[in-house]
C-alpha positions in Angstrom: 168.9 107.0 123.2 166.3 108.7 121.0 163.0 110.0 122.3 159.7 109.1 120.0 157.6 111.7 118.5 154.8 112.3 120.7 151.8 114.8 119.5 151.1 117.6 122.1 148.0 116.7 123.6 147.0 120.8 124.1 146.6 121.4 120.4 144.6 118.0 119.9 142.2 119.4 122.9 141.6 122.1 120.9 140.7 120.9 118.2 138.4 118.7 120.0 136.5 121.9 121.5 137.2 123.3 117.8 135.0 120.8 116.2 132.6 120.4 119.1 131.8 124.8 118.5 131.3 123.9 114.6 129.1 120.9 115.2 126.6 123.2 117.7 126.8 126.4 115.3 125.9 124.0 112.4 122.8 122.7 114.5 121.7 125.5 115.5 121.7 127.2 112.4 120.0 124.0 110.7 117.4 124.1 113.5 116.4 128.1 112.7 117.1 128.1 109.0 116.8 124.9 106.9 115.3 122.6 109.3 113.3 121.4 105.6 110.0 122.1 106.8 107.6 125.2 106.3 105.2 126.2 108.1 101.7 126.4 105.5 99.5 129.1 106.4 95.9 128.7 106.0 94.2 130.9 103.2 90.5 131.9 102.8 89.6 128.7 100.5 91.6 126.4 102.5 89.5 127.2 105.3 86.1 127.4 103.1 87.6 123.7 102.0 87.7 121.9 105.3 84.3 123.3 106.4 83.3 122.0 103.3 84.3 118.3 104.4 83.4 119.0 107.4 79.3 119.3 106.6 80.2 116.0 104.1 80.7 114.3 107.1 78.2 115.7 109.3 75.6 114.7 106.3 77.0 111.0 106.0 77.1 110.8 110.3 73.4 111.4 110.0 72.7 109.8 107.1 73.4 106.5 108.7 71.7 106.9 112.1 68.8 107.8 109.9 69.1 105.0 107.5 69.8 102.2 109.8 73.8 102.1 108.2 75.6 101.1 111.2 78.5 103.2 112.8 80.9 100.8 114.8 82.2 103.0 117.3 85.0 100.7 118.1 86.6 101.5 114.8 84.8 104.7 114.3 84.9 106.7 117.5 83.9 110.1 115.7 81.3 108.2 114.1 82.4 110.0 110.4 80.7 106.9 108.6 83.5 106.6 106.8 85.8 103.7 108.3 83.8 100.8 107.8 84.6 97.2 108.5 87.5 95.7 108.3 86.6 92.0 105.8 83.5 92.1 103.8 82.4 90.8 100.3 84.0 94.2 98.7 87.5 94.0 100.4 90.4 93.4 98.0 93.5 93.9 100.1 94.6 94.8 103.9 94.1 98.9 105.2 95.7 100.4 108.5 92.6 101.4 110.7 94.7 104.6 111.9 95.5 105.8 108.1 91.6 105.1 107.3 90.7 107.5 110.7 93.7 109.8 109.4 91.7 110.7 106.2 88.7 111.7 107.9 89.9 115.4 109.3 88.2 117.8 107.3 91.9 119.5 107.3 92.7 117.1 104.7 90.7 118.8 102.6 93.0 121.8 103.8 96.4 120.1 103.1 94.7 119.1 98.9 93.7 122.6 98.2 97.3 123.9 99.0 98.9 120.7 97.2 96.8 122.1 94.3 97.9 125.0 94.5 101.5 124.1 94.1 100.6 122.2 90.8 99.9 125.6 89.3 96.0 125.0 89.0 93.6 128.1 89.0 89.7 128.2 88.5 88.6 127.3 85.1 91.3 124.2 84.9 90.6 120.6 84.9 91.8 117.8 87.0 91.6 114.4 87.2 90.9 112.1 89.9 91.2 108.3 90.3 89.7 106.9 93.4 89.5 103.7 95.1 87.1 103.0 97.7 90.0 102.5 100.1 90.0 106.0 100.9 86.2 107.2 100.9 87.6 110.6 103.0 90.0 111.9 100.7 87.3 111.6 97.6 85.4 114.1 99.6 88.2 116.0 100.7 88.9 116.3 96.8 85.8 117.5 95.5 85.6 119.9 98.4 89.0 121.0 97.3 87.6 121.2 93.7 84.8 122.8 94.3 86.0 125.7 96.9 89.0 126.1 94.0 86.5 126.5 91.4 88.0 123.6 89.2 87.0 120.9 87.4 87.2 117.6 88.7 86.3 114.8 86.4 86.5 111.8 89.0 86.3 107.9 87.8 85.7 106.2 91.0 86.4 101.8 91.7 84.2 100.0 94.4 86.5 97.7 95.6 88.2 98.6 98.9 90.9 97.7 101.0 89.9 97.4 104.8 88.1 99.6 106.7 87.6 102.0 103.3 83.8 101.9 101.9 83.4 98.2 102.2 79.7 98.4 102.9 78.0 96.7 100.3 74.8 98.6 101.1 76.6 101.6 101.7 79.5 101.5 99.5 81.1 104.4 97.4 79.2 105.0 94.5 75.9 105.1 97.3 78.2 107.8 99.2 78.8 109.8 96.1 75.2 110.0 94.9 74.5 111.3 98.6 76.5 113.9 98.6 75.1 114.6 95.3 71.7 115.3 96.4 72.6 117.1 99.2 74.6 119.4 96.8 78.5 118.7 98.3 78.8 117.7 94.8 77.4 119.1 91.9 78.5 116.5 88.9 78.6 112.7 88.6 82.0 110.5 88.6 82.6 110.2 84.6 82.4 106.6 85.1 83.0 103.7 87.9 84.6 100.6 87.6 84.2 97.3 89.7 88.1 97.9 91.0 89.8 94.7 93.0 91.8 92.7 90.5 92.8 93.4 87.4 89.6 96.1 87.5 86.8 93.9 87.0 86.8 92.7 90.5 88.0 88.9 90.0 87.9 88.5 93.8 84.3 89.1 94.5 82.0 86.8 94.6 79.5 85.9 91.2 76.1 87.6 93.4 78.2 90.5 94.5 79.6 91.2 91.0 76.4 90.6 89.4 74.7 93.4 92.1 77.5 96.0 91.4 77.1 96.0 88.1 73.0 96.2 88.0 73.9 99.1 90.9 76.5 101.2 88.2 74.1 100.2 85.0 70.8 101.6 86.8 72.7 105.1 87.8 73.3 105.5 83.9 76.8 106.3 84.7 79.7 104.9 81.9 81.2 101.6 83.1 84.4 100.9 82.7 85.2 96.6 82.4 88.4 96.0 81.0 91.2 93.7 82.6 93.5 94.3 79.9 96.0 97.2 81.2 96.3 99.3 78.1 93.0 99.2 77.4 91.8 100.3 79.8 94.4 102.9 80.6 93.4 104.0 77.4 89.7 104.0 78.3 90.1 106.5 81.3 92.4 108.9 79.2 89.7 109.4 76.5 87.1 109.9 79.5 89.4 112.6 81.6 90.4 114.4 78.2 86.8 114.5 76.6 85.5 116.0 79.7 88.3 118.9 79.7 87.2 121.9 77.5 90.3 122.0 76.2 91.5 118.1 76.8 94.3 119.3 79.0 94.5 118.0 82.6 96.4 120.4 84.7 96.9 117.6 87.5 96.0 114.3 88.9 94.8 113.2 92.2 95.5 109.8 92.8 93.7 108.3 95.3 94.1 104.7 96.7 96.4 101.9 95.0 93.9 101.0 92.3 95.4 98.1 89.3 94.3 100.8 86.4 95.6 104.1 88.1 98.9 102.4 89.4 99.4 99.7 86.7 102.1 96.9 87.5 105.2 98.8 87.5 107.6 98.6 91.0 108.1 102.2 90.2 104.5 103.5 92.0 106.2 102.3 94.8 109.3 104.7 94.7 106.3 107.7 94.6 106.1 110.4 97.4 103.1 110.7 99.3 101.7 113.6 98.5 103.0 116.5 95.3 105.1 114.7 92.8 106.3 116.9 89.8 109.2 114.3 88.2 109.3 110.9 88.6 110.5 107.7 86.8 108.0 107.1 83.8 107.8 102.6 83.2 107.3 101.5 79.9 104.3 102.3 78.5 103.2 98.3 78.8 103.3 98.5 82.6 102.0 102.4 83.2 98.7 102.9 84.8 96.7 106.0 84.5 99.0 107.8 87.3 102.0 107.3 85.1 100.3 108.1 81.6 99.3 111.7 82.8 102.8 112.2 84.5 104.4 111.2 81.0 102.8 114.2 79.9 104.5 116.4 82.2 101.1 116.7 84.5 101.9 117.4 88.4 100.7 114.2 90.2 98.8 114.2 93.8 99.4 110.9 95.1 97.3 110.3 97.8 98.0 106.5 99.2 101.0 106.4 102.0 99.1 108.4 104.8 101.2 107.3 107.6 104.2 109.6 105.4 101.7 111.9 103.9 100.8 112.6 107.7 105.0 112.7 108.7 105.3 115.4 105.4 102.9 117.4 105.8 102.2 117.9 109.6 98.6 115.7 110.0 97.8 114.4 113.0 97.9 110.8 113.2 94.3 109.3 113.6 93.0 112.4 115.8 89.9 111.3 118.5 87.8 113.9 118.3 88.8 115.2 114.9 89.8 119.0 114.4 87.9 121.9 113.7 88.8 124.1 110.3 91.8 125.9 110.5 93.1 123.4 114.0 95.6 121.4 112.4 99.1 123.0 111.8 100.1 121.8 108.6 103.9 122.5 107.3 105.7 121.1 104.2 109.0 119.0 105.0 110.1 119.4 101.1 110.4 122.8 100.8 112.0 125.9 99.9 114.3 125.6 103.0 116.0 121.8 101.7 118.4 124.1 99.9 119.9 126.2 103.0 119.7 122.8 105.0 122.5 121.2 102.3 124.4 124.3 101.8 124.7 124.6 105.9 125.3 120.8 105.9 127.8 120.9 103.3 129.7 123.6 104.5 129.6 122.2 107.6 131.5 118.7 107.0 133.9 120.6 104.3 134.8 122.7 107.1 135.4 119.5 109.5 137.0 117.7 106.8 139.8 121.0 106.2 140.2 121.0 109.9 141.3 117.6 110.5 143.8 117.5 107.3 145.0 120.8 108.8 146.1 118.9 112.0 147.6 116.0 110.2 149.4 117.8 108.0 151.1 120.0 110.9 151.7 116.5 112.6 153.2 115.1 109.6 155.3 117.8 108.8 156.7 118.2 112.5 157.6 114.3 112.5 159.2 114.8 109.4 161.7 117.6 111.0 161.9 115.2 114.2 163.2 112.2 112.2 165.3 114.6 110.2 166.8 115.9 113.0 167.8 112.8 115.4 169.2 111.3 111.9 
């Protein structure tokens, strides 16, 4: 009677604690060497950034004490005057309260500098920013960036505002820029405004609001942008950021909110990283907005709209009660230089596993090749 082939359970043990080594020493080495993310140290004019934001805030806190704004300290517990309420006549679309509160920690300010930084930009350059009123924090946080930098921001601003961003009609974000502008944050005007919400000329607010807003832009003798036609007014805001460059060259854009003219009404803003992007998919030139017309020109884009994932990239904490001090936030980079070792270690690791296991089958095929042979 013939005996079946049965494998030797020893050597398959073995390979068992084998494996089980490989797997550990490819953790660990993962965990100290290509974990992806890098610690950012914080230089001299990232720190001269965030105080920066930090007075902005202080100056818009008292501000609105003084002026009778009103500071809801239910949705504003460091009482920033910045998160403001959640429905009024100026919202267009539904915010996350956290993400608004996010925005507000004058280390923000921090994280833009060194995302500048990476573009390439030094002092003397030009950059472009497109703002919403969704996110009145990160406009401060990039003119503080611009201005400690010493570049040039030419900024075209939109008063509409998804909730809790500047919804205050008697507060909203041209009123915050002009403050900071007399208290010298800022030392230029946006190079124009627009009415923002749909399609740009703000189709969902009401006739008396619309009318107000536009008497409000008209009376500060900045250019108004009214277009609802796409190209045209893509067009519109490249003329304005490239006749305010010395040289008409833009050496990046900050995107800030998710504004009709800046994103235009391609699905392909919503593939984009939050945070540095330097290559991207480029729609057709129908459906680009602003955003994608600089990047078709090989411009490093900033985009500043998915905070819960700008927060998860670059180490902010998530809606911080009180907020940090300069320098207090630990800020890291999960996209960089180290994503190379981490696939290198990865794929030697599973080539490794993969050579292993064919090893063993190969011995087991071969010896029940020489069994059969043998009982034959």
């Amino acid at each position: 009677m013939s005996k079946k082939y049965i494998p030797q359970n020893q050597r398959l043990n073995r390979t068992v604690i084998a494996a089980g080594i490989i797997s550990l020493s490819a953790f660990f080495l993962v965990q100290f060497f290509a974990s992806g993310k890098e610690s950012v140290p914080y230089s001299e004019t990232m720190i001269k950034t965030a105080h920066i934001m930090e007075k902005a805030i202080s100056i818009i806190g008292e501000y609105c004490d003084k002026s009778g704004v009103k500071i809801d300290n239910t949705i504003d517990p460091n009482r920033t005057g910045l998160v403001f309420p959640e429905h009024s006549e100026l919202t267009t679309s539904l915010g996350h309260l956290g993400a608004k509160r996010t925005t507000t920690n004058p280390n923000v300010a921090a994280l833009i500098v060194y995302l500048l930084d990476r573009t390439g930009v030094i002092p003397g350059d030009t950059i472009a920013i497109g703002c919403s009123a969704s996110f009145p924090a990160l406009m401060i946080g990039s003119l503080a960036a611009a201005k400690a930098m010493e570049v040039c921001p030419v900024i075209i601003i939109s008063l509409g505002a998804s909730s809790y961003g500047a919804t205050d009609i008697d507060f909203n974000l041209l009123d915050i820029y002009r403050l900071l502008l007399r208290e010298g944050i800022v030392a230029i005007q946006p190079a124009a405004v627009s009415l923002g919400g749909e399609r740009d000329i703000g189709e969902g607010f009401g006739s008396d609001i619309k009318e107000r807003l536009i008497q409000q832009i008209q009376l500060s003798g900045i250019p108004f942008i009214h277009e609802s036609d796409l190209r045209k007014n893509v067009s519109t805001r490249m003329k304005i950021y490239e006749g305010n460059s010395s040289d008409s060259q833009i050496s990046a854009f900050i995107n800030i909110g998710g504004s009709y003219a800046n994103l235009g009404i391609s699905g392909l803003a919503l593939k984009l990283k939050p945070g540095l992007n330097e290559k991207m998919s480029i729609p057709v030139k129908k459906d680009r907005g602003v955003l994608f017309e600089i990047a078709a020109r090989n411009t490093p884009i900033i985009h500043l709209l998915y905070i819960k994932g700008l927060a998860l990239r670059y180490g902010l904490p998530w809606d911080p009660i009180p907020l940090p001090k300069p320098g207090e936030t630990t800020l890291y980079d999960r996209e960089s230089q180290y994503a190379m070792p981490f696939w290198l270690i990865s794929m030697t690791y599973f080539l490794v596993v993969v050579l292993m296991v064919s090893y063993e089958r190969i011995k087991c095929l071969i010896k029940l090749i020489k069994y059969k042979c043998l009982i034959k």
